[in-house]
PyMOL CGO cylinders between C-alpha atoms (Angstrom):
from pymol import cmd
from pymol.cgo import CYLINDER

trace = [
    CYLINDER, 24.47, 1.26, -106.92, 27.09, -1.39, -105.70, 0.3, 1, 1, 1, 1, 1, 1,
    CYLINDER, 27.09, -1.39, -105.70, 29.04, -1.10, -103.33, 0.3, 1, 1, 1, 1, 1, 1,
    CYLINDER, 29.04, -1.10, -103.33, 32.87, 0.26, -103.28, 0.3, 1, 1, 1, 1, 1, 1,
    CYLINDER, 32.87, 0.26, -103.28, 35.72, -1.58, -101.13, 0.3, 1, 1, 1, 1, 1, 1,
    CYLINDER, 35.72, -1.58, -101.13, 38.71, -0.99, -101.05, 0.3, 1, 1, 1, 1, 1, 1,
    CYLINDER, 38.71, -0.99, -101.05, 41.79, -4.04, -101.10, 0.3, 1, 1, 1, 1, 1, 1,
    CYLINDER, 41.79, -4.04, -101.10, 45.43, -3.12, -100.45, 0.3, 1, 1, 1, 1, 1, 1,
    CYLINDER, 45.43, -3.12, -100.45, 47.63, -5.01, -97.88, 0.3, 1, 1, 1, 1, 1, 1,
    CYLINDER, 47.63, -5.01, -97.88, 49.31, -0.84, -97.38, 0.3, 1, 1, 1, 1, 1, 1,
    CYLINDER, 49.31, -0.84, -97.38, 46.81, 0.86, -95.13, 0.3, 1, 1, 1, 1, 1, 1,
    CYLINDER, 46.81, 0.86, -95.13, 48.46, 4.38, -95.70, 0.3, 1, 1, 1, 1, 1, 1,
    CYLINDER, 48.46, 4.38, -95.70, 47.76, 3.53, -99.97, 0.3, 1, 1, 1, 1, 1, 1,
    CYLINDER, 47.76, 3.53, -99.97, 44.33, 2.28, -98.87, 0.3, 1, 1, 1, 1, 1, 1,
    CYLINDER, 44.33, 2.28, -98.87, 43.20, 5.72, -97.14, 0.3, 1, 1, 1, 1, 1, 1,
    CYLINDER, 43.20, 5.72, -97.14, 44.71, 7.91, -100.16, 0.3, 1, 1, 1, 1, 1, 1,
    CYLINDER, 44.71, 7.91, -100.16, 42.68, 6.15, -102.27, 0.3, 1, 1, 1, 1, 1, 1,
    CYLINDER, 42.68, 6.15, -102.27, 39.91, 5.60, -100.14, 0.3, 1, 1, 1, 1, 1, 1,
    CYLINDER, 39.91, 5.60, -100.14, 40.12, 10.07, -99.83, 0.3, 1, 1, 1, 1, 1, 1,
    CYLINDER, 40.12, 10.07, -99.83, 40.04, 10.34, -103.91, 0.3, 1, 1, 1, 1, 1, 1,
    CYLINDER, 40.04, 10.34, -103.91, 37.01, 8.34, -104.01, 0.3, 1, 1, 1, 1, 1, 1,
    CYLINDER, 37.01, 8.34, -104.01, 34.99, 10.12, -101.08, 0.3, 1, 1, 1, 1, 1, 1,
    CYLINDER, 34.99, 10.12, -101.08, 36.18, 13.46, -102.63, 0.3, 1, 1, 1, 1, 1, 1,
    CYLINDER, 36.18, 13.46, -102.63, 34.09, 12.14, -106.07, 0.3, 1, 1, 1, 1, 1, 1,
    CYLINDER, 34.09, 12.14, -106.07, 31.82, 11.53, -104.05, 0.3, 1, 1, 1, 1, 1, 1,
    CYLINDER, 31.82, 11.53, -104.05, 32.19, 7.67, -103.93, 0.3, 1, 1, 1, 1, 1, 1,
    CYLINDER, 32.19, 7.67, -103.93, 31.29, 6.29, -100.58, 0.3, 1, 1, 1, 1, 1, 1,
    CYLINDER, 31.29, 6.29, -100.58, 34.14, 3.43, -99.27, 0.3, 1, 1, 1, 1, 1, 1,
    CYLINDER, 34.14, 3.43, -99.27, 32.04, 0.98, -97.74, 0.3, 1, 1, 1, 1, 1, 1,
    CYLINDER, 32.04, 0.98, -97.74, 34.79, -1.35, -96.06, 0.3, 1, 1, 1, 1, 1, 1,
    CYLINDER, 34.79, -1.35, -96.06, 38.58, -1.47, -96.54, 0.3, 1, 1, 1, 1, 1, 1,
    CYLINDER, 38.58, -1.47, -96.54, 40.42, -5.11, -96.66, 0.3, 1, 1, 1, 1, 1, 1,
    CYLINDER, 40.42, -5.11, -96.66, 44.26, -6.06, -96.49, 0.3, 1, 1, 1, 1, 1, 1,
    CYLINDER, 44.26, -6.06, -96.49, 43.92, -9.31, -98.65, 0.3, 1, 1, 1, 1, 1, 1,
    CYLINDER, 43.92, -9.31, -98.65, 42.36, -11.28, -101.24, 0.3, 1, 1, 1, 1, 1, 1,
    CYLINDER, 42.36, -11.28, -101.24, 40.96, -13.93, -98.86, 0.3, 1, 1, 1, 1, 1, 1,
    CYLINDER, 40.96, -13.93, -98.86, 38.65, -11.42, -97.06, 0.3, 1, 1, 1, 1, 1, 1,
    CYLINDER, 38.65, -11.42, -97.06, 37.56, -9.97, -100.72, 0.3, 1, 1, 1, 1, 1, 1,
    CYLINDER, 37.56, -9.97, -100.72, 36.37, -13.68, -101.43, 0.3, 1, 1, 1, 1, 1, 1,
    CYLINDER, 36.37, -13.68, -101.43, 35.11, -13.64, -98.25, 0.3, 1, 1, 1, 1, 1, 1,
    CYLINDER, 35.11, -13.64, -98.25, 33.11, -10.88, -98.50, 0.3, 1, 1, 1, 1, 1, 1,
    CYLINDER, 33.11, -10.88, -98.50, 31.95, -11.38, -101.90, 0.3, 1, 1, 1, 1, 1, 1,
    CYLINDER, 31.95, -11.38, -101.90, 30.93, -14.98, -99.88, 0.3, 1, 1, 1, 1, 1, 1,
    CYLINDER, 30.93, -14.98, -99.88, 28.28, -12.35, -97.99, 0.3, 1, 1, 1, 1, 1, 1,
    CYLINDER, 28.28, -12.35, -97.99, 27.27, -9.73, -100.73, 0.3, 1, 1, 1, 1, 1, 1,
    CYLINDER, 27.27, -9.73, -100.73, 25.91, -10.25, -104.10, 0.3, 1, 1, 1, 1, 1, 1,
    CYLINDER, 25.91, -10.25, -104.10, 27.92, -7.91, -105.94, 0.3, 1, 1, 1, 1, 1, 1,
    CYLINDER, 27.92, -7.91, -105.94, 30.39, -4.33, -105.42, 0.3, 1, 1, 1, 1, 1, 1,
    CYLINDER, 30.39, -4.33, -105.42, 33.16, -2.94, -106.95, 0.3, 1, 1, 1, 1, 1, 1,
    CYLINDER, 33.16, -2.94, -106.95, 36.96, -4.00, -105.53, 0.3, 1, 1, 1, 1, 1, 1,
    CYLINDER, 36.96, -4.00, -105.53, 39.40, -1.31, -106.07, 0.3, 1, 1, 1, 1, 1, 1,
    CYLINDER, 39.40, -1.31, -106.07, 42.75, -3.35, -105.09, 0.3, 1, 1, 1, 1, 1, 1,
    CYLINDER, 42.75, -3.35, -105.09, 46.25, -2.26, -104.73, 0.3, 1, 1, 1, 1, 1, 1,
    CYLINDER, 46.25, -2.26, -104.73, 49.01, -4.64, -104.44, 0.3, 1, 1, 1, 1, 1, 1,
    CYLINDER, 49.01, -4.64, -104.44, 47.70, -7.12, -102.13, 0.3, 1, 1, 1, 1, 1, 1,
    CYLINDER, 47.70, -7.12, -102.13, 49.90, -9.58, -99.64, 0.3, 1, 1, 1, 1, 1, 1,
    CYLINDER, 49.90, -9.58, -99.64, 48.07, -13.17, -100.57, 0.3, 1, 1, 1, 1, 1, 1,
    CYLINDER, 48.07, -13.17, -100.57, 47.47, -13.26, -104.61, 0.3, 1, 1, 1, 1, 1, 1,
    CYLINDER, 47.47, -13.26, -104.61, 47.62, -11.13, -107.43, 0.3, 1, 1, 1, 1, 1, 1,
    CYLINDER, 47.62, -11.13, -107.43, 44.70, -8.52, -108.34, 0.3, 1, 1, 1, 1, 1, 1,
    CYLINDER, 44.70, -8.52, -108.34, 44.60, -11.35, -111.87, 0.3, 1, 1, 1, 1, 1, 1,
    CYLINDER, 44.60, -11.35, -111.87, 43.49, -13.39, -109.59, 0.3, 1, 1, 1, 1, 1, 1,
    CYLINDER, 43.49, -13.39, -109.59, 41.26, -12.41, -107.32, 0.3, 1, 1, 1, 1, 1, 1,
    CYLINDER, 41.26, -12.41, -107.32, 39.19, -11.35, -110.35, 0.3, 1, 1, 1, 1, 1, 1,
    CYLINDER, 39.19, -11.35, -110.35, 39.02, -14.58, -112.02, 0.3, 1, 1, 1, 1, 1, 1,
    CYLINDER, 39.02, -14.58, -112.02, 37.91, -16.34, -108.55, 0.3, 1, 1, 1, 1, 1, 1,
    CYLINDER, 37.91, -16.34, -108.55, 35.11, -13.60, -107.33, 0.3, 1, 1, 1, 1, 1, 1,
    CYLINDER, 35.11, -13.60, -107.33, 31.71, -14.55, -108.75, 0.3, 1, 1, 1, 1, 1, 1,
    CYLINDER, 31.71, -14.55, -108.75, 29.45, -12.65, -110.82, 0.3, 1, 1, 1, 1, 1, 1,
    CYLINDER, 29.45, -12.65, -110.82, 28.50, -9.09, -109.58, 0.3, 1, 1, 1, 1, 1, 1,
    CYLINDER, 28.50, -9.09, -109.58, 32.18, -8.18, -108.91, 0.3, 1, 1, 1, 1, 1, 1,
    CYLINDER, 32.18, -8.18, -108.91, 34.29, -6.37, -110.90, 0.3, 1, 1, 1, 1, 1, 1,
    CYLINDER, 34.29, -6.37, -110.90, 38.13, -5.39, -109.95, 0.3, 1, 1, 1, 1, 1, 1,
    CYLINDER, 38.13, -5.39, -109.95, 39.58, -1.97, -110.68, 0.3, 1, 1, 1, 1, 1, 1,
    CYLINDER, 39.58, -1.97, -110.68, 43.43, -2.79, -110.33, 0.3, 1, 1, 1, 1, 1, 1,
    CYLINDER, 43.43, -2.79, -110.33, 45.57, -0.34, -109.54, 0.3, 1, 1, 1, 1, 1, 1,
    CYLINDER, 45.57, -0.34, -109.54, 48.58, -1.54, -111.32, 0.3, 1, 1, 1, 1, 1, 1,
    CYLINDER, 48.58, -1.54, -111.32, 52.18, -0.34, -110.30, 0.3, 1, 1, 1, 1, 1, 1,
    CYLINDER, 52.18, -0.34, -110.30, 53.75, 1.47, -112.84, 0.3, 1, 1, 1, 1, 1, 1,
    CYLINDER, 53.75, 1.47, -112.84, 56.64, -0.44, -114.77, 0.3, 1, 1, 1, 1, 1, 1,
    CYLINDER, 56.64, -0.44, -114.77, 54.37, -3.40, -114.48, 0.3, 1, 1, 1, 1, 1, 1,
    CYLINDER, 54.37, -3.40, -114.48, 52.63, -5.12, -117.71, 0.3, 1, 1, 1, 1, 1, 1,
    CYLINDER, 52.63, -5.12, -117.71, 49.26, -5.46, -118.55, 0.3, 1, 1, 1, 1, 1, 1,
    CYLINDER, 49.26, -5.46, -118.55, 47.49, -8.17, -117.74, 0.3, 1, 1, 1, 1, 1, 1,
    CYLINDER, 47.49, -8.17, -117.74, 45.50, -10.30, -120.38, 0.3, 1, 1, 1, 1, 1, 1,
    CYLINDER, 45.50, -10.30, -120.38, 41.97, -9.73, -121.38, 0.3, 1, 1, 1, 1, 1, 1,
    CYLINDER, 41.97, -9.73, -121.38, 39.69, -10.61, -117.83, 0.3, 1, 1, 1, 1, 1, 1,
    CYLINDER, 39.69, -10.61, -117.83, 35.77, -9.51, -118.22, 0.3, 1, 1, 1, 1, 1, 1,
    CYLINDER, 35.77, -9.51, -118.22, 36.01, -8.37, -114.87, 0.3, 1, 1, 1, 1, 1, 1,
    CYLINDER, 36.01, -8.37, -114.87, 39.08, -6.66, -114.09, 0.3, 1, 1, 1, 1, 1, 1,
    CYLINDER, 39.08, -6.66, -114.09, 39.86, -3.05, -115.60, 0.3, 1, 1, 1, 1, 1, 1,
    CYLINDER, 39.86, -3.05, -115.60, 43.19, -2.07, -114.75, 0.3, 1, 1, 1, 1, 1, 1,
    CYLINDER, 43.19, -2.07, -114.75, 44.86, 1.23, -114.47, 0.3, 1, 1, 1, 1, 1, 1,
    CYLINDER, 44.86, 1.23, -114.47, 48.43, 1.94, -114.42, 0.3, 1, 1, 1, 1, 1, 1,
    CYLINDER, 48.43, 1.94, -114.42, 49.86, 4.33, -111.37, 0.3, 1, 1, 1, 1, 1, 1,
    CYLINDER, 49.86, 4.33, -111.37, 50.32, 7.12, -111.50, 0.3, 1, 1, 1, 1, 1, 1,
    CYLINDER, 50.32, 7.12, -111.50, 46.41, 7.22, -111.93, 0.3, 1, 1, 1, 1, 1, 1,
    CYLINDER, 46.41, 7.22, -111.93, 44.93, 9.76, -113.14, 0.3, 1, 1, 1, 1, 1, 1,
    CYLINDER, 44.93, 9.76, -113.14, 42.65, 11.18, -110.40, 0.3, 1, 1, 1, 1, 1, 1,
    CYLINDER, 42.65, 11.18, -110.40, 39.46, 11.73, -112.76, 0.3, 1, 1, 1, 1, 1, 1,
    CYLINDER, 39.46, 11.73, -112.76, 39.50, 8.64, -114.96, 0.3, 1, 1, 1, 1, 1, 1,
    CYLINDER, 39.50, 8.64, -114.96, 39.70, 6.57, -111.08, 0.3, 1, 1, 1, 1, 1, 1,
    CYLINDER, 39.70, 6.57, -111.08, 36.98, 8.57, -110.26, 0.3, 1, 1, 1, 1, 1, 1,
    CYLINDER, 36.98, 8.57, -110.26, 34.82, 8.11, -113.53, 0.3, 1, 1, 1, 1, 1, 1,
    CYLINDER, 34.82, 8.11, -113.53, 35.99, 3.91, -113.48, 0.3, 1, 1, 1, 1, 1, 1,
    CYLINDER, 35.99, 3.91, -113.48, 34.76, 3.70, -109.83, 0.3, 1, 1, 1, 1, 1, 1,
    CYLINDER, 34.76, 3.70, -109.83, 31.75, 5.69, -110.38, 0.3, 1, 1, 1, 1, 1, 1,
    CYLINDER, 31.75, 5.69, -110.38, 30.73, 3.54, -113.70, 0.3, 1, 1, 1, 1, 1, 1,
    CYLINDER, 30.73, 3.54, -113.70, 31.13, 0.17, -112.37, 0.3, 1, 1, 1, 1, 1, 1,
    CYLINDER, 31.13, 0.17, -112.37, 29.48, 1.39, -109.40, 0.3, 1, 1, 1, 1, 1, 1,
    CYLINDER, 29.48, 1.39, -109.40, 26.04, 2.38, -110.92, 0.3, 1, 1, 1, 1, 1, 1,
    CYLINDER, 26.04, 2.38, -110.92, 26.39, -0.57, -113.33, 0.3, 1, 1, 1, 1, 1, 1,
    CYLINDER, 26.39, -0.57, -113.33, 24.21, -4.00, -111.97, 0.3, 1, 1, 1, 1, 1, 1,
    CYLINDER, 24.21, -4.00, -111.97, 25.44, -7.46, -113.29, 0.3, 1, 1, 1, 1, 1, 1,
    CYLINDER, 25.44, -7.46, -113.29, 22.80, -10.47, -113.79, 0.3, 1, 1, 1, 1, 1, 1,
    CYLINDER, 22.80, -10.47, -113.79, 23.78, -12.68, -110.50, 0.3, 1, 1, 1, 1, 1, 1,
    CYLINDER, 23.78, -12.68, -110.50, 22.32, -15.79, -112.88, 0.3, 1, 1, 1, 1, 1, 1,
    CYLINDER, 22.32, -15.79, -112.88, 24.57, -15.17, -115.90, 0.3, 1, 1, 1, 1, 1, 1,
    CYLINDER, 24.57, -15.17, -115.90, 27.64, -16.74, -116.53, 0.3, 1, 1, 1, 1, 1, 1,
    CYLINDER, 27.64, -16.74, -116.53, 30.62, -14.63, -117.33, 0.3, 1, 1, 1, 1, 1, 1,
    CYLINDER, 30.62, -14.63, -117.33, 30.64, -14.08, -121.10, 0.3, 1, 1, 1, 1, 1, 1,
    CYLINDER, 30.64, -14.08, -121.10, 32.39, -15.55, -123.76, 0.3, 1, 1, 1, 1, 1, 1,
    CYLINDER, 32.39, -15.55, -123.76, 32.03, -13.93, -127.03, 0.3, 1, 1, 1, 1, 1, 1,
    CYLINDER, 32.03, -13.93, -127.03, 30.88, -15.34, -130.47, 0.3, 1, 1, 1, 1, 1, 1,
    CYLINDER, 30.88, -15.34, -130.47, 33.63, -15.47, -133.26, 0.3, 1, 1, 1, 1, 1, 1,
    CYLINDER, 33.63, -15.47, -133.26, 31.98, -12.63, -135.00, 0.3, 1, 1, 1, 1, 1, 1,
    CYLINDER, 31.98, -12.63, -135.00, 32.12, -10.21, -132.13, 0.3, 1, 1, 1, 1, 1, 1,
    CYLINDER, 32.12, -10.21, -132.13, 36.07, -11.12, -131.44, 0.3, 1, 1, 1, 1, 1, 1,
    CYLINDER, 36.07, -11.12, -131.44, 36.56, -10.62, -134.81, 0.3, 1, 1, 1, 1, 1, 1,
    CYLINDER, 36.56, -10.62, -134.81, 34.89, -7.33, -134.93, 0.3, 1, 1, 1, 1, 1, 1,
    CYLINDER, 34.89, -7.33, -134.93, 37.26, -6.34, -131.96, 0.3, 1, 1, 1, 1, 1, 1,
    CYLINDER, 37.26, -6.34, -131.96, 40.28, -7.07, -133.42, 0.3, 1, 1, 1, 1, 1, 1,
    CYLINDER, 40.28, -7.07, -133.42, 39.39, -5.36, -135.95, 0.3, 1, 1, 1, 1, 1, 1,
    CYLINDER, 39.39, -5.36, -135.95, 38.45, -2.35, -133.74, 0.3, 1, 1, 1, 1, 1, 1,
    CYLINDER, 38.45, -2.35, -133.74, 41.86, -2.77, -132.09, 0.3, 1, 1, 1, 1, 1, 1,
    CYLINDER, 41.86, -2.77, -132.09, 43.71, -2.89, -135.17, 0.3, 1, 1, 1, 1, 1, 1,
    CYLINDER, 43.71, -2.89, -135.17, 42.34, 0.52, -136.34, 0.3, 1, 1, 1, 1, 1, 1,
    CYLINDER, 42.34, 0.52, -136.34, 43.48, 1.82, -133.01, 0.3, 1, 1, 1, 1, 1, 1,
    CYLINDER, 43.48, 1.82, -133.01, 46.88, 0.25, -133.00, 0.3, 1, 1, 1, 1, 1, 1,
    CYLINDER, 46.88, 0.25, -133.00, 48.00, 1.73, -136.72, 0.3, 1, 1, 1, 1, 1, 1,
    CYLINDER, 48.00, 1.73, -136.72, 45.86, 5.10, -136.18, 0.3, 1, 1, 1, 1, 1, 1,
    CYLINDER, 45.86, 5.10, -136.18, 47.35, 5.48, -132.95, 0.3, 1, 1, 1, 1, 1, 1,
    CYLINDER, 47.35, 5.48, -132.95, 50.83, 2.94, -132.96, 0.3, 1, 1, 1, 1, 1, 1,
    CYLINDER, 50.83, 2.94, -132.96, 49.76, 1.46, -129.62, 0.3, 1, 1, 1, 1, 1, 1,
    CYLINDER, 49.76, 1.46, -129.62, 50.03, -2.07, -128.62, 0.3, 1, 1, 1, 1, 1, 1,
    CYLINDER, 50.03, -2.07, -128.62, 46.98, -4.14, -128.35, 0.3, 1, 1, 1, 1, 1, 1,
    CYLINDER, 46.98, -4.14, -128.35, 46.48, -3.98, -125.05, 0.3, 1, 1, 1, 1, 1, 1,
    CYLINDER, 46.48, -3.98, -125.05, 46.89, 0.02, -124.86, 0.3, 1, 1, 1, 1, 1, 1,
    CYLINDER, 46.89, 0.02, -124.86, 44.13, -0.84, -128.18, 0.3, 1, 1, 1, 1, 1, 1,
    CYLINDER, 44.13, -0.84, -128.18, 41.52, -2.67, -125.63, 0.3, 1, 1, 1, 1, 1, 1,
    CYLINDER, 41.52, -2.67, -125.63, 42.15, -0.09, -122.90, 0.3, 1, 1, 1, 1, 1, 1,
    CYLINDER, 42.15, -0.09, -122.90, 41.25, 2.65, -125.12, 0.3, 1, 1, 1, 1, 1, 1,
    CYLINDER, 41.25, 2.65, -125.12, 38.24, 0.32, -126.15, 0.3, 1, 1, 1, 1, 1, 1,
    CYLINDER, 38.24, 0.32, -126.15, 37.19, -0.14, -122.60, 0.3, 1, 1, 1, 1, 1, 1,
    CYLINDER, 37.19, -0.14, -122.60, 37.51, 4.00, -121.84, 0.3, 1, 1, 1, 1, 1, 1,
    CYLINDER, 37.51, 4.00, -121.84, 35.32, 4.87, -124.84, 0.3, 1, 1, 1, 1, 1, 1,
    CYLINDER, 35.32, 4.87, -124.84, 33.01, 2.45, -124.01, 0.3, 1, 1, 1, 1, 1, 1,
    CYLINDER, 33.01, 2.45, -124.01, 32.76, 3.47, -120.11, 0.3, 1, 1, 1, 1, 1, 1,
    CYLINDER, 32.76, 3.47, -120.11, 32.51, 7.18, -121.57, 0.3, 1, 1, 1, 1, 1, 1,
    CYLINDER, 32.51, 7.18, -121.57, 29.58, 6.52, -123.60, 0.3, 1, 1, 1, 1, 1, 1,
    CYLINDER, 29.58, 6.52, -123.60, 27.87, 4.23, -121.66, 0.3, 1, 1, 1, 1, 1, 1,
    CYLINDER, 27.87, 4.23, -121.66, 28.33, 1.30, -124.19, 0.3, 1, 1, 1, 1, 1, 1,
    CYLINDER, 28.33, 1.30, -124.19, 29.12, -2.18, -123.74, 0.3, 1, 1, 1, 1, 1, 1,
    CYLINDER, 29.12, -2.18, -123.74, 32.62, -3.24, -125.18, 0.3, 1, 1, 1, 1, 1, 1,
    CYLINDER, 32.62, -3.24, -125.18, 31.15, -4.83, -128.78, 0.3, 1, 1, 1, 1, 1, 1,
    CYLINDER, 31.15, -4.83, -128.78, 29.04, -1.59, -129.30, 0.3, 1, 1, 1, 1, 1, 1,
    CYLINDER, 29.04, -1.59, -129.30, 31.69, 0.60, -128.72, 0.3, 1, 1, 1, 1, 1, 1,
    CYLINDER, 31.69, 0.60, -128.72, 33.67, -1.14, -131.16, 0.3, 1, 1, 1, 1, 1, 1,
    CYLINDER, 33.67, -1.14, -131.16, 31.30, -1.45, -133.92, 0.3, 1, 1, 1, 1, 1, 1,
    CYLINDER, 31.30, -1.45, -133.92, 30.48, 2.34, -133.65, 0.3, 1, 1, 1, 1, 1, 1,
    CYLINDER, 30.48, 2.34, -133.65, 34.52, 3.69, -133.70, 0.3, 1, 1, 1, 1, 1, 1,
    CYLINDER, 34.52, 3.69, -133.70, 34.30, 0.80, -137.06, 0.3, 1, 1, 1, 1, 1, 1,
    CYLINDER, 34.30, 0.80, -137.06, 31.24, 2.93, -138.51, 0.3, 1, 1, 1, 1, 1, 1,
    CYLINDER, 31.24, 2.93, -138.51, 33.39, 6.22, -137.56, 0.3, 1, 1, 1, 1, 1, 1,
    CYLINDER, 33.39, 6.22, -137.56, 36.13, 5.03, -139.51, 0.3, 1, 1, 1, 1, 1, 1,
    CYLINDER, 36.13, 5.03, -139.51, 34.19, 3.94, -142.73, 0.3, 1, 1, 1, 1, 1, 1,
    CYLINDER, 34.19, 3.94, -142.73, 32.56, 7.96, -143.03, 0.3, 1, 1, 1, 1, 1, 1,
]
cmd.load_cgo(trace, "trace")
């Protein structure tokens, strides 16, 4: 299991959240007001889970792209703001969240390990092709954008306990019966 911390420059936001994650159970093991001490632990640990608020130094985007391997950024992103492009390591959420699906993110990523050695992904044309194809199912079945499209992707996938691709291929194999 990796470890949980917690990265909002509010302390008042950071102990609400930090109270919905103990109540699932989720144990909060340090609280930090800005991205330079979330690179600086992540300098000390090999891996955890960051669930950031707004933070006072750099964006949540950010911070995810510059943490190495073993860290992955649950973003709690302020309502009325847009959705941030496709980042392998960042999931975000949009506030109001939804007390269970924080609860089920956190407690996914948690119990998930990451290969320290391997290099963030990058996936073969096939497989992005196979996505957008997924997404585009989504976006006409549903009329959602793409982005709402890879969200619902990334929920299925967390629910089943599939990586991204094979979550994909089996909503494509839904839709052909």
């Amino acid at each position: 299991m990796r470890d949980v911390i917690l990265a909002s420059h509010n302390p008042r936001a950071a102990e609400r959240v930090r109270a919905i994650l103990q109540s699932g159970q989720i144990f909060v093991q340090n609280v930090l007001s800005s991205g330079a001490e979330v690179l600086s632990y992540a300098s000390i640990r090999p891996e955890a889970v960051v669930v950031c608020g707004r933070l006072s130094d750099m964006p949540a985007t950010e911070l995810a792209r510059l943490l190495p391997n073993g860290f992955d950024v649950v973003w709690l992103l302020p309502s009325g703001e847009p959705q941030p492009g496709f980042c392998s390591n960042l999931v975000p959420l949009q506030m109001p969240v939804d007390r269970a699906e924080l609860l089920d993110t956190v407690h996914t990523l948690a119990a998930s390990a990451r290969e320290q050695s391997r290099p963030r992904a990058t996936r073969a044309p096939e497989e992005e092709a196979l996505l957008h194809k997924a997404k585009e199912i989504l976006m006409k079945k549903d009329g959602i954008s793409e982005r709402e499209a890879h969200r619902a992707l990334q929920r299925r996938a967390m629910r089943t306990g599939q990586k991204l691709i094979e979550a994909a291929r089996q909503m494509l194999s839904d839709s052909e019966e």
